[in-house]
C-alpha positions in Angstrom: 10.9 23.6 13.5 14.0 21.2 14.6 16.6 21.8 12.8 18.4 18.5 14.2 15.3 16.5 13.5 15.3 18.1 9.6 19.3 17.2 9.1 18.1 13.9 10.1 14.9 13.6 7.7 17.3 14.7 4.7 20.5 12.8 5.9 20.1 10.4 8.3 19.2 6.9 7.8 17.9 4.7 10.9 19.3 1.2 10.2 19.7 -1.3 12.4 23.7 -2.2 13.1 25.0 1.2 11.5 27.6 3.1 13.7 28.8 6.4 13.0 31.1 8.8 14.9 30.1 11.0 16.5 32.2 14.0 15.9 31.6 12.7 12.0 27.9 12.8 12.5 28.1 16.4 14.1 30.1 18.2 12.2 27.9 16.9 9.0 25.2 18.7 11.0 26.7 21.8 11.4 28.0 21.8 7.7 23.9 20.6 6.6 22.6 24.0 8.5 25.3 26.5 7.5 24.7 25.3 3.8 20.9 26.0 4.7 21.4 29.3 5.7 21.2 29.1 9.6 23.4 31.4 11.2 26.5 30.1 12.9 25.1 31.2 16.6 22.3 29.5 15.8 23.1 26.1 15.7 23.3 24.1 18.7 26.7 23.0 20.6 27.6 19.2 20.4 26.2 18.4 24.0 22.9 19.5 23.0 22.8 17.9 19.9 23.9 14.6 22.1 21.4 14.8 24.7 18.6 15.4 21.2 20.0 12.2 19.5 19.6 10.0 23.0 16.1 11.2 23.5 15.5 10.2 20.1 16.7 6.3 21.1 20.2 6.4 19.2 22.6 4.2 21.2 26.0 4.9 21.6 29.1 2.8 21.3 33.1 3.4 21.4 35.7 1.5 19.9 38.5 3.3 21.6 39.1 6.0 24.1 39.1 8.7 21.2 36.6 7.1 18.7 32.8 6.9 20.3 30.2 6.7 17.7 26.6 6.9 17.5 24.4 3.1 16.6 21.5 2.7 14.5 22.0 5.9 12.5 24.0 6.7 9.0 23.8 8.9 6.6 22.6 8.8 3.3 24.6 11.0 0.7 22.4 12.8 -1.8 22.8 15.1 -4.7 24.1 18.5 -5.1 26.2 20.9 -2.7 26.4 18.4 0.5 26.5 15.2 -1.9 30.1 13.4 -0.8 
C-alpha cells in the first residue's frame, strides 16, 4: 500500500496549470493519514514525500524565496471530516 499515492487518489487532482504549495499540500497529507488512522511515526517526513511526488512527474515552481509550490496537482475537497 502507498499511503502518499492513496492521499493522492482521494485528494489530489492532476490538472494541467494547477500550483499548489508545497508546505499546503504536505501538511494536507499528514492531516489525510492521521484522520485515517496512521500513526504519527508512520508517516513519512516532507523530503520523502518530495522526492515521491517528483518521481511521480509533478513539477515544481516558486514564486518567492519562501513560497515554492508543487504544478500540475490540486486538490479536490470532498465530504465529511477532511471536507474544507
Amino acid at each position: 500500500m502507498d499511503p502518499r499515492g492513496d492521499f493522492l487518489e482521494a485528494r489530489g487532482e492532476v490538472t494541467e496549470g494547477a500550483e499548489k504549495p508545497k508546505g499546503g499540500l504536505y501538511r494536507a497529507y499528514v492531516l489525510y493519514q492521521e484522520l485515517n488512522g496512521h500513526q504519527k511515526h508512520k508517516i513519512i517526513d516532507v523530503r520523502k514525500f518530495n522526492a515521491l511526488m517528483r518521481d511521480r512527474g509533478f513539477g515544481e515552481g516558486q514564486q518567492t524565496i519562501m513560497l515554492r509550490f508543487w504544478t500540475g496537482v490540486t486538490l479536490v475537497f470532498g465530504e465529511g471530516i477532511f471536507s474544507f
